[in-house]
Steps between C-alpha positions, in 0.01 A plus 500: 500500500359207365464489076210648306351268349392502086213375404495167544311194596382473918798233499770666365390874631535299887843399410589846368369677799645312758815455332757677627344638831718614716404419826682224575812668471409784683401289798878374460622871527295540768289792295157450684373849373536391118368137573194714652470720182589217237188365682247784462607590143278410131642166454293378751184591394618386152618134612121442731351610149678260270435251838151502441531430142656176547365374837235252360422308799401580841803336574730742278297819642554374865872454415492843354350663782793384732738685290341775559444456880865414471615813333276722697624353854886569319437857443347530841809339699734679280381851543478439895916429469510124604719346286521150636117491465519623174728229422307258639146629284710504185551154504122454542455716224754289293315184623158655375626612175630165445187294591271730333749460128489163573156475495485692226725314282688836517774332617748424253450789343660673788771248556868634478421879568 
């Protein structure tokens, strides 16, 4: 499961909850059930929350909703056992995220992890 995050500013609680998440490795091991439960647990929730916090533009909050739309369609594909698609929506989701740090200036904050 992903950390619990301290309290902390929006930008360093994001890095802290999405940092380490395990689904990308489970995808790997071809674990489709915990990719679909990694996706419906807390961290979620937390992560849109600290989201909206830092999305200042309509831009930001567009970017933002993708990720969501992103992790959402993940969960979905995952828990129906296709693991090519699932593949396939994880990069999206990895696409998203990035767009939506860049945007944010998020970025290089998250570099190296």
């Amino acid at each position: 499961a992903p950390c619990a995050p301290k309290r902390q500013t929006p930008r360093s609680q994001c890095r802290h909850i999405l940092f380490p998440c395990p689904a990308g490795s489970q995808l790997e091991a071809g674990d489709l059930k915990g990719v679909s439960a990694n996706l419906s647990s807390g961290w979620v929730g937390e992560f849109e929350r600290a989201t909206s916090v830092l999305d200042a533009s309509d831009a930001e909050k567009a970017k933002a909703v993708a990720i969501f739309d992103s992790i959402s369609s993940l969960r979905d594909i995952a828990s129906k056992g296709d693991l090519r698609g699932s593949k396939q929506q994880y990069v999206a989701l990895v696409a998203a995220l990035n767009e939506w740090a860049i945007s944010t200036g998020l970025a290089k904050d998250l570099r190296g992890l």
